[in-house]
KOLBAKE-408030 format. One record per atom (N, C-alpha, C, O): residue number from 1; residue in three letters; chain; x, y, z. Coordinates in steps of 0.05 Angstrom, whole numbers, plus 5000, padded with zeros to 4 digits. Example, Ala and Ser with C-alpha at 12.3 -4.5 7.8 and 13.67 -1.06 7.14 Angstrom:
+-----+-----+-------+------+------+------+
|   n | res | chain |   c1 |   c2 |   c3 |
+-----+-----+-------+------+------+------+
|   1 | Ala |     A | 5264 | 4886 | 5156 |
|   1 | Ala |     A | 5246 | 4910 | 5156 |
|   1 | Ala |     A | 5264 | 4934 | 5156 |
|   1 | Ala |     A | 5285 | 4934 | 5169 |
|   2 | Ser |     A | 5257 | 4955 | 5142 |
|   2 | Ser |     A | 5273 | 4979 | 5143 |
|   2 | Ser |     A | 5258 | 5001 | 5157 |
|   2 | Ser |     A | 5268 | 5023 | 5161 |
+-----+-----+-------+------+------+------+
# end
This chain:
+-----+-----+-------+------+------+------+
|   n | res | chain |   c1 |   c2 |   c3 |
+-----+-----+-------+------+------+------+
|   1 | Unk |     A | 2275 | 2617 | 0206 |
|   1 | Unk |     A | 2289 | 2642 | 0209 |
|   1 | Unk |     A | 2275 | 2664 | 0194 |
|   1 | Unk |     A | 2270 | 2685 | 0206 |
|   2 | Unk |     A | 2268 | 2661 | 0171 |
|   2 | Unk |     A | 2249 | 2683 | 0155 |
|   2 | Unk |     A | 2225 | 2686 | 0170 |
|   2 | Unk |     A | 2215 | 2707 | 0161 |
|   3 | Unk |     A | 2207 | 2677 | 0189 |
|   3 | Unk |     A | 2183 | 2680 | 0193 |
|   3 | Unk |     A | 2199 | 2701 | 0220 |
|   3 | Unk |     A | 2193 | 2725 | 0221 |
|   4 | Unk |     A | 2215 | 2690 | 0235 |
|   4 | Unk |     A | 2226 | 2716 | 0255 |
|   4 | Unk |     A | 2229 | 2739 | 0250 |
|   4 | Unk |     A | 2219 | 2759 | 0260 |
|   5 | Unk |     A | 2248 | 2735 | 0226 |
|   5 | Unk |     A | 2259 | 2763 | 0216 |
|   5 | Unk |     A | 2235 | 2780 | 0205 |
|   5 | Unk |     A | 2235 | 2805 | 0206 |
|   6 | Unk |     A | 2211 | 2763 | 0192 |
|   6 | Unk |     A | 2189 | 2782 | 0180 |
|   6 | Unk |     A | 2176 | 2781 | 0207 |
|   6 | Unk |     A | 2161 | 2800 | 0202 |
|   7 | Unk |     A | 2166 | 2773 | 0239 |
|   7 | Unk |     A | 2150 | 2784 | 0249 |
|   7 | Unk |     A | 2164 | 2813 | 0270 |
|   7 | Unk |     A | 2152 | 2832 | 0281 |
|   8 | Unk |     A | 2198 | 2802 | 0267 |
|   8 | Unk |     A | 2201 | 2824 | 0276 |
|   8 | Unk |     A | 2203 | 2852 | 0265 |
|   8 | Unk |     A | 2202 | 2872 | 0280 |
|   9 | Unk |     A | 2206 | 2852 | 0238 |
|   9 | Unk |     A | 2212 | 2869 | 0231 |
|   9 | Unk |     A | 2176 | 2881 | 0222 |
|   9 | Unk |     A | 2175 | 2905 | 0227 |
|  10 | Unk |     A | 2157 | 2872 | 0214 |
|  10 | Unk |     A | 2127 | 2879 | 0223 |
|  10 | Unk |     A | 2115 | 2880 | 0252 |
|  10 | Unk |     A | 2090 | 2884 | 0250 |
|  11 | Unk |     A | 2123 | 2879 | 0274 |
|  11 | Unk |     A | 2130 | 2898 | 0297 |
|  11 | Unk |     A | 2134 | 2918 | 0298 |
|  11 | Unk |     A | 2117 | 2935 | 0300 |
|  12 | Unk |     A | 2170 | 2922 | 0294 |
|  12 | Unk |     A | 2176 | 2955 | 0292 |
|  12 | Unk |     A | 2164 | 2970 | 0278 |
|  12 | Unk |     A | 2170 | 2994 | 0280 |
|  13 | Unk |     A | 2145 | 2963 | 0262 |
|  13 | Unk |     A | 2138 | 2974 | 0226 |
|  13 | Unk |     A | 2103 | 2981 | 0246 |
|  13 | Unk |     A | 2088 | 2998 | 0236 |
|  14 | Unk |     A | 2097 | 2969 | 0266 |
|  14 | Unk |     A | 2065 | 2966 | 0265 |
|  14 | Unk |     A | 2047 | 2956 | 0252 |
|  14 | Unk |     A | 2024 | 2961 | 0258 |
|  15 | Unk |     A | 2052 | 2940 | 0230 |
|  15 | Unk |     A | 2036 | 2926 | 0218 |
|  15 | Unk |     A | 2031 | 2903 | 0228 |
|  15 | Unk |     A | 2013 | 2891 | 0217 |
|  16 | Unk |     A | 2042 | 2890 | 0247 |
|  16 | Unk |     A | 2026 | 2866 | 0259 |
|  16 | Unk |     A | 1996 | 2863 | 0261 |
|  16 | Unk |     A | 1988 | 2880 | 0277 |
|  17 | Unk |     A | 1976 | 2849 | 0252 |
|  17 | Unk |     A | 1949 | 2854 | 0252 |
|  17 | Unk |     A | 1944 | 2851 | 0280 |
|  17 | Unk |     A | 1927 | 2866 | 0290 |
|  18 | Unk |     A | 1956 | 2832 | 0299 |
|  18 | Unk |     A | 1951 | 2820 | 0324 |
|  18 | Unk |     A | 1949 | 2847 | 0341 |
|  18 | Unk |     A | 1933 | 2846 | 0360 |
|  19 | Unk |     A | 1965 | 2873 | 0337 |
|  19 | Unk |     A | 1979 | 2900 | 0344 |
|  19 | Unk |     A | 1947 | 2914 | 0337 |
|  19 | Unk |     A | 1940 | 2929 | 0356 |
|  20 | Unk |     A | 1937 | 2913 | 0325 |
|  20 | Unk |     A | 1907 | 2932 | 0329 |
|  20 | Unk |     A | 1881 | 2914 | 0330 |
|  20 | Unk |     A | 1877 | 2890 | 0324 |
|  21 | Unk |     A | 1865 | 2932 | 0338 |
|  21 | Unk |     A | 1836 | 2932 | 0333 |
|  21 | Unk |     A | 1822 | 2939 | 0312 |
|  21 | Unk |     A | 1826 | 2961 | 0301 |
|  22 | Unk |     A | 1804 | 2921 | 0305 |
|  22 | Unk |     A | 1785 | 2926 | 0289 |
|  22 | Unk |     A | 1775 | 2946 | 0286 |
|  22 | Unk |     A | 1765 | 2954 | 0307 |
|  23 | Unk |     A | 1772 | 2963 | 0266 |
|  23 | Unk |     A | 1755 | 2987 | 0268 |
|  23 | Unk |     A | 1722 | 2981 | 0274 |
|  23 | Unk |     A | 1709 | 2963 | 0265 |
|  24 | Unk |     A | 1712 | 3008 | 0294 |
|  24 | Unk |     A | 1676 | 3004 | 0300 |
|  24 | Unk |     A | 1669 | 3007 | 0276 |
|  24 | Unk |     A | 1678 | 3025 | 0262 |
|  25 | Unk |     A | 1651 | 2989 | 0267 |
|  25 | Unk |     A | 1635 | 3005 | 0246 |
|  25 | Unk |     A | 1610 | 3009 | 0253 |
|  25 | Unk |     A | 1601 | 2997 | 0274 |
|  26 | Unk |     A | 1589 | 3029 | 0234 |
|  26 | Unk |     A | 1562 | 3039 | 0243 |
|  26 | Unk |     A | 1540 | 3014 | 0236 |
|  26 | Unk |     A | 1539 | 2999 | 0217 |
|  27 | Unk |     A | 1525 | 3016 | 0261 |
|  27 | Unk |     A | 1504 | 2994 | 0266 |
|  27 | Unk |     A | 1489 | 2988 | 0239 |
|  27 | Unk |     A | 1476 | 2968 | 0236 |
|  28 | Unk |     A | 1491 | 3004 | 0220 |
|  28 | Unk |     A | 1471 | 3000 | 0198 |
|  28 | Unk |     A | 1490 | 2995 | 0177 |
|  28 | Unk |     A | 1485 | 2992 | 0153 |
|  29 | Unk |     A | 1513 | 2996 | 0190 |
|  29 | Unk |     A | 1529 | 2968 | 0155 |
|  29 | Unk |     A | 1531 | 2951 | 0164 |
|  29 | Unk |     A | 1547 | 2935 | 0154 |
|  30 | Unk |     A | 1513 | 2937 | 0198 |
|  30 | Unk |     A | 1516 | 2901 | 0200 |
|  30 | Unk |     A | 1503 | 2888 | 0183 |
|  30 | Unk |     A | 1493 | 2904 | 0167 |
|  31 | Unk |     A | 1500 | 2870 | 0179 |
|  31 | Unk |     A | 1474 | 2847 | 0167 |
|  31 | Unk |     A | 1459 | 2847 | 0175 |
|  31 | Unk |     A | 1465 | 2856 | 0197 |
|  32 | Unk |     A | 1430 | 2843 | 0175 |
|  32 | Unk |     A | 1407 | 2824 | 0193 |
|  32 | Unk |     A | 1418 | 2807 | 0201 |
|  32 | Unk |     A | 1439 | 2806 | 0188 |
|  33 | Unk |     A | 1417 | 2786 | 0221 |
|  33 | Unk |     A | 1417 | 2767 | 0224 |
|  33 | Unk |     A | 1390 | 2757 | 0246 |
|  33 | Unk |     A | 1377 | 2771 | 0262 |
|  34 | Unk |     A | 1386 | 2732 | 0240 |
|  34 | Unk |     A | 1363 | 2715 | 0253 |
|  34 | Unk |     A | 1372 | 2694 | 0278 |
|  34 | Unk |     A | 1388 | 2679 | 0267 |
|  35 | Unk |     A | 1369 | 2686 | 0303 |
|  35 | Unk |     A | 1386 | 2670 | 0308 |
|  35 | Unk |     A | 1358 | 2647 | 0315 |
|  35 | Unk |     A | 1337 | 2654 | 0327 |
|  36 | Unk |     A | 1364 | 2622 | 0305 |
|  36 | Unk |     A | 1338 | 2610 | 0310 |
|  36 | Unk |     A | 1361 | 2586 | 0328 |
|  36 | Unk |     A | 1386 | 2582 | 0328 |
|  37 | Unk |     A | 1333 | 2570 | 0345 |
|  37 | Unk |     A | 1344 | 2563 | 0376 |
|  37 | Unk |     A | 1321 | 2540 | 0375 |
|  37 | Unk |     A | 1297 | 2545 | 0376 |
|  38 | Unk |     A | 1330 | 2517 | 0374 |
|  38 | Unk |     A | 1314 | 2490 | 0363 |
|  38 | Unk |     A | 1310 | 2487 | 0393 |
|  38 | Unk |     A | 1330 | 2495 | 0406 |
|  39 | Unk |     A | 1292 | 2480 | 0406 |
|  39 | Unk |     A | 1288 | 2459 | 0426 |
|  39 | Unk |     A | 1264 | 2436 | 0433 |
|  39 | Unk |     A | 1242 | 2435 | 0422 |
|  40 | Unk |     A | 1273 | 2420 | 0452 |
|  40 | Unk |     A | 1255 | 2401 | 0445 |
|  40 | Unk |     A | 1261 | 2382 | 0480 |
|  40 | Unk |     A | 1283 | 2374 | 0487 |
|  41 | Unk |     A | 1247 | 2381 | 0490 |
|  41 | Unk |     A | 1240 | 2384 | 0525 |
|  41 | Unk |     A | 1275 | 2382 | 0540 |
|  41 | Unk |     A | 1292 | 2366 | 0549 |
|  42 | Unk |     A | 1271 | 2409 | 0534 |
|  42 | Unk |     A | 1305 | 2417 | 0541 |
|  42 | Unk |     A | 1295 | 2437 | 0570 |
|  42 | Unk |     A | 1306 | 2458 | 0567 |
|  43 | Unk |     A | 1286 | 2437 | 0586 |
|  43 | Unk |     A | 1271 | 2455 | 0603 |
|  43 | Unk |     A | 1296 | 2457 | 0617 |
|  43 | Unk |     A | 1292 | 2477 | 0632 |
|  44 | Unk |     A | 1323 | 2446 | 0622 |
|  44 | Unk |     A | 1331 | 2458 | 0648 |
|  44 | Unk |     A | 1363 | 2475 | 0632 |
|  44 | Unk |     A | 1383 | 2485 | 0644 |
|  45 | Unk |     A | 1357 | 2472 | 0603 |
|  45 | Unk |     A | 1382 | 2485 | 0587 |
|  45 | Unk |     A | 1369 | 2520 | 0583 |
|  45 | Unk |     A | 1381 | 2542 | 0585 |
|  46 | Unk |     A | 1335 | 2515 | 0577 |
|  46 | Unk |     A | 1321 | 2534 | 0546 |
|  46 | Unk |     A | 1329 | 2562 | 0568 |
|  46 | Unk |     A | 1338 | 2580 | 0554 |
|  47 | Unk |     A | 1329 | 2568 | 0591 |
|  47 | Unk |     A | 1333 | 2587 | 0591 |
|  47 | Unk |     A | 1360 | 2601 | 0587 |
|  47 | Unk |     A | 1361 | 2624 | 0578 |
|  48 | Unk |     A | 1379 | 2588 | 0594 |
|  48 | Unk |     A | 1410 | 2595 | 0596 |
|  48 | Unk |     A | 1410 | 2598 | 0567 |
|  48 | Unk |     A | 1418 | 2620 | 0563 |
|  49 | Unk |     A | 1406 | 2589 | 0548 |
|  49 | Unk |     A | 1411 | 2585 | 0523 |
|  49 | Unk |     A | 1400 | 2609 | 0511 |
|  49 | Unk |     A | 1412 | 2625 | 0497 |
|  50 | Unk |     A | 1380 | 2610 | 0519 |
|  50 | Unk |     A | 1366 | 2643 | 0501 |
|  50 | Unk |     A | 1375 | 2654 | 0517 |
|  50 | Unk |     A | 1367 | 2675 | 0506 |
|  51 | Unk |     A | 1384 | 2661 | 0534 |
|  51 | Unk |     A | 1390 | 2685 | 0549 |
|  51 | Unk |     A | 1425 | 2687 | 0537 |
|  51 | Unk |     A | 1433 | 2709 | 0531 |
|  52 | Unk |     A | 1440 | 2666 | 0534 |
|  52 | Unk |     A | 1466 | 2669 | 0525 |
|  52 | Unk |     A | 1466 | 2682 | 0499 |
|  52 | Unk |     A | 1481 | 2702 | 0496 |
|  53 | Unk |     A | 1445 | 2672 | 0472 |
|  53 | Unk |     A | 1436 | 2686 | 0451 |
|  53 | Unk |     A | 1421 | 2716 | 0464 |
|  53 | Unk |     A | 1441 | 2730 | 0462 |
|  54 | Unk |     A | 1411 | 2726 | 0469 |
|  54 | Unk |     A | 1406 | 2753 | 0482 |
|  54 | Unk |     A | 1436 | 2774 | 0484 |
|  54 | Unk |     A | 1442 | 2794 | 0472 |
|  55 | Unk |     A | 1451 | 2758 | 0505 |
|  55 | Unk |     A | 1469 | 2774 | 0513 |
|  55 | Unk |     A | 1502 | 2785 | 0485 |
|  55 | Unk |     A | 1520 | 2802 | 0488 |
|  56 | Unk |     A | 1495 | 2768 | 0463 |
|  56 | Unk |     A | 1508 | 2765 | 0443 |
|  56 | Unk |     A | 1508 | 2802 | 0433 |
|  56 | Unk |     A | 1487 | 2815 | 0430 |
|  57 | Unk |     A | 1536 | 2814 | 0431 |
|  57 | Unk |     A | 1544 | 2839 | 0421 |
|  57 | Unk |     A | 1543 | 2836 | 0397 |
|  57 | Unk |     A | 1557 | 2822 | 0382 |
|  58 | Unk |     A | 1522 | 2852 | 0394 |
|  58 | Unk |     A | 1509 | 2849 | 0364 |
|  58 | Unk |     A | 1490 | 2874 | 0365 |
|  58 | Unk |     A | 1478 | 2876 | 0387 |
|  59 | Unk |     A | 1484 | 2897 | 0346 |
|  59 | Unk |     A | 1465 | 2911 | 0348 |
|  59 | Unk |     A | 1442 | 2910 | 0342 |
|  59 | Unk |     A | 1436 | 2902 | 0320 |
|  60 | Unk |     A | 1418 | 2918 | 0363 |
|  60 | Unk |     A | 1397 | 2902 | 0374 |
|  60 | Unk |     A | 1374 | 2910 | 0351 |
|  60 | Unk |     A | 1351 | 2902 | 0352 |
|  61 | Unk |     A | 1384 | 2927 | 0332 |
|  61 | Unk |     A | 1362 | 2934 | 0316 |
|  61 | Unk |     A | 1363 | 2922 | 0297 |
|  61 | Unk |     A | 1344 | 2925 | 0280 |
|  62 | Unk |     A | 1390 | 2898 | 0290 |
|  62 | Unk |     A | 1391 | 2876 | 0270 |
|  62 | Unk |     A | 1398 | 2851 | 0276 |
|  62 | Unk |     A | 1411 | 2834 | 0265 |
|  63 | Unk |     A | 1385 | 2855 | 0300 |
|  63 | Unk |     A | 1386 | 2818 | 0309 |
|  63 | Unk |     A | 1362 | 2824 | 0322 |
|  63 | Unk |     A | 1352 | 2843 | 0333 |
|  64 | Unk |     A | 1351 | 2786 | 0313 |
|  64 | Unk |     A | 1323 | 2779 | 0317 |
|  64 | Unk |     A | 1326 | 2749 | 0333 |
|  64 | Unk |     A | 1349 | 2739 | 0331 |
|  65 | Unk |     A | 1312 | 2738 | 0344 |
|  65 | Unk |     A | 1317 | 2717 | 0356 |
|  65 | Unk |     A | 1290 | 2694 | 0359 |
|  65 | Unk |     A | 1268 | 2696 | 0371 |
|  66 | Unk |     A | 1297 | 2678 | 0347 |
|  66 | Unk |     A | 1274 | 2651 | 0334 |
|  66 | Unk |     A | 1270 | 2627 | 0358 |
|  66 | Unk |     A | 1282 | 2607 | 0350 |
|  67 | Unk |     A | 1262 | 2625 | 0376 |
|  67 | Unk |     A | 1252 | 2608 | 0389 |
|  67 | Unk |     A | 1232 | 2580 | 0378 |
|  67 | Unk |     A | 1208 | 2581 | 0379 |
|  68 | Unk |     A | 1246 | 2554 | 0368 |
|  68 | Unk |     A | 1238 | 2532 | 0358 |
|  68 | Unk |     A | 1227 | 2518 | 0376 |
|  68 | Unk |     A | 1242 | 2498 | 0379 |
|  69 | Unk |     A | 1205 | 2515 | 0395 |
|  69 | Unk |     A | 1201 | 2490 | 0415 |
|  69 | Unk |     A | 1181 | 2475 | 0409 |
|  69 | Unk |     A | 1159 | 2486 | 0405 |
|  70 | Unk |     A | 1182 | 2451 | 0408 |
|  70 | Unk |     A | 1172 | 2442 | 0395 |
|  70 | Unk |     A | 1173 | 2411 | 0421 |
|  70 | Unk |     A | 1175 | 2387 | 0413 |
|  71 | Unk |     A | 1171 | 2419 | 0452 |
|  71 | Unk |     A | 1167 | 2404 | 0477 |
|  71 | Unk |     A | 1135 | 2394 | 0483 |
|  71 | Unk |     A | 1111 | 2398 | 0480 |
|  72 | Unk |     A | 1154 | 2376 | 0494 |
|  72 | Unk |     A | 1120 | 2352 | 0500 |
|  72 | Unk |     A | 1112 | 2363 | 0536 |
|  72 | Unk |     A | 1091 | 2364 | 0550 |
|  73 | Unk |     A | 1143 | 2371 | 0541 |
|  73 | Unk |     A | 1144 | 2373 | 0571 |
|  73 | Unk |     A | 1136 | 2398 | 0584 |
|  73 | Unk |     A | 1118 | 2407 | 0570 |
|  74 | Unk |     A | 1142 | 2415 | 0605 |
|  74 | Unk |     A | 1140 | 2442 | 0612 |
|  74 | Unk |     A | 1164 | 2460 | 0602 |
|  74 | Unk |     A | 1167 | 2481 | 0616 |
|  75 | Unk |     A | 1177 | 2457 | 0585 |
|  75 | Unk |     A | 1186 | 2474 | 0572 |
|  75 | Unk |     A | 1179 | 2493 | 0560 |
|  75 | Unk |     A | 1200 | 2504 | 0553 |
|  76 | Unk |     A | 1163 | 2505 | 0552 |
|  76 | Unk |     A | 1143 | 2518 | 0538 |
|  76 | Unk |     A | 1138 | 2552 | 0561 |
|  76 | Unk |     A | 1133 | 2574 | 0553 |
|  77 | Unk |     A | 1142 | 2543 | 0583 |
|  77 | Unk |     A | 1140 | 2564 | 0604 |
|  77 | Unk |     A | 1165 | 2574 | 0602 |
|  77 | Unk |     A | 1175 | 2593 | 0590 |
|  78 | Unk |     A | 1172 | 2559 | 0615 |
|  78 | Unk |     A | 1211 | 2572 | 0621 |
|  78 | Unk |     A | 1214 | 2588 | 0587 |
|  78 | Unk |     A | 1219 | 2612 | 0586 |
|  79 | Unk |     A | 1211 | 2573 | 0564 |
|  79 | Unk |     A | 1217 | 2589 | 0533 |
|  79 | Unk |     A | 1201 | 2616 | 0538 |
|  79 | Unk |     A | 1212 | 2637 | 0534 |
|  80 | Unk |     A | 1170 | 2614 | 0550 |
|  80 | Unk |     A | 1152 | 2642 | 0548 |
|  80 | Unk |     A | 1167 | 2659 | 0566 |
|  80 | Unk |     A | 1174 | 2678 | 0551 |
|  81 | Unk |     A | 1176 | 2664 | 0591 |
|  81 | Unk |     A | 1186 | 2674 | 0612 |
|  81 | Unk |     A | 1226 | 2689 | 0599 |
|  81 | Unk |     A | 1237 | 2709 | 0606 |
|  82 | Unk |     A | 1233 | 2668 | 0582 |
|  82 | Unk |     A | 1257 | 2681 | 0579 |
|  82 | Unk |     A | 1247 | 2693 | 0547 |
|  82 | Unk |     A | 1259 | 2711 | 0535 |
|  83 | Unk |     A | 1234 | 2686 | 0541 |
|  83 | Unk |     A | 1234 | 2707 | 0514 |
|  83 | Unk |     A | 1218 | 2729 | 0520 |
|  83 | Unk |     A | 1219 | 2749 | 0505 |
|  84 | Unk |     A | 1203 | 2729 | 0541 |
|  84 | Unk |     A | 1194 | 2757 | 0550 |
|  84 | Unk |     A | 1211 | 2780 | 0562 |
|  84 | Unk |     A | 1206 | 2804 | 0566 |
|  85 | Unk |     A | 1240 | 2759 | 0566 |
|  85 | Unk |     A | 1258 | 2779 | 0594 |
|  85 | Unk |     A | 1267 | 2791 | 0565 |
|  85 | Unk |     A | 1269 | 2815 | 0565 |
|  86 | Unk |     A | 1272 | 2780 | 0545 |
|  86 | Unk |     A | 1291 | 2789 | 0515 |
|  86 | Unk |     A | 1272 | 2807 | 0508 |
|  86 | Unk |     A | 1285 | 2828 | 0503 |
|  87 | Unk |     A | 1256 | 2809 | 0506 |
|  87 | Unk |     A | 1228 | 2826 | 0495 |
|  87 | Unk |     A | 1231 | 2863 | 0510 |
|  87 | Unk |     A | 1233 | 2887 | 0503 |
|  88 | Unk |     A | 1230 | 2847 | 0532 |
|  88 | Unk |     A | 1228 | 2877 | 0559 |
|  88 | Unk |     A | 1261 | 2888 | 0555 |
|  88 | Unk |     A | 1268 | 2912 | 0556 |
|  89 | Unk |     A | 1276 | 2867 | 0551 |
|  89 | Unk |     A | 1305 | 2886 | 0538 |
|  89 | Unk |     A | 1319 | 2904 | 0513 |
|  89 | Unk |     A | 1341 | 2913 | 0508 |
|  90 | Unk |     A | 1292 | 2903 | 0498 |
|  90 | Unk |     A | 1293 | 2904 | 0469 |
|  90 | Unk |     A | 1294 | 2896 | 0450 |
|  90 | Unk |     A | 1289 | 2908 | 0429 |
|  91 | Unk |     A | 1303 | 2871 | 0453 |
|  91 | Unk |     A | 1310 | 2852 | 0442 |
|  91 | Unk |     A | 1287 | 2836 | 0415 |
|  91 | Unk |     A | 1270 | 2821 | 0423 |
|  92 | Unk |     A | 1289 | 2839 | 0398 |
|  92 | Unk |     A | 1273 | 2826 | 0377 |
|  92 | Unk |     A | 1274 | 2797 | 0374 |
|  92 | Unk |     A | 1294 | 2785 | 0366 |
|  93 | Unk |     A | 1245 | 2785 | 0384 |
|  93 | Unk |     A | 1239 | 2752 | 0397 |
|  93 | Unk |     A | 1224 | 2748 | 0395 |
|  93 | Unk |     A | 1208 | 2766 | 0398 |
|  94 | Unk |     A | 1213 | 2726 | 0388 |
|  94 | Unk |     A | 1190 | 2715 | 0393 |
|  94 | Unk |     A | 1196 | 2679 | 0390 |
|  94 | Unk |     A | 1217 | 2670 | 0383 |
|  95 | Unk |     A | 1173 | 2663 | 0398 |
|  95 | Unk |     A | 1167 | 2637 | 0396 |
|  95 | Unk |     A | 1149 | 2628 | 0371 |
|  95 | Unk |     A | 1143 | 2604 | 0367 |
+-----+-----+-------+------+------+------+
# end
């Protein structure tokens, strides 16, 4: 009964946290972050995978993206081909 009475009464009040959004904040109080991406003859994942890391909302001037391959197989192409599409998008990448 107390958890009712306190969410209703933080409703009417607007303090429910669930009730807002996060404030934007400016691209240069994010972190760096690095996102490193292990693979190893993964050829029919490596592209979906870096491309899912690519598409991550994150601002692009502090995210970097680490490509680990370390394939015996033709993986190595498909990794060159999608870290180039990340490259031509802005995106900070390499192998």
């Amino acid at each position: 009964v107390h958890r009712v009475v306190t969410l209703r009464r933080a409703r009417r009040a607007g303090d429910l946290w669930l009730d807002r959004e996060a404030p934007a904040l400016e691209s240069r109080l994010w972190p760096s972050v690095v996102v490193q991406i292990p693979l190893y003859d993964e050829r029919h994942v490596a592209a979906r995978v870096i491309g899912a890391v690519g598409a991550l909302e994150y601002p692009r001037e502090r995210l970097e993206v680490q490509v680990l391959d370390d394939s015996s197989d033709g993986t190595r192409e498909v990794v060159d081909a999608a870290v180039a599409r990340l490259v031509a998008a802005g995106l900070r990448a390499r192998v």
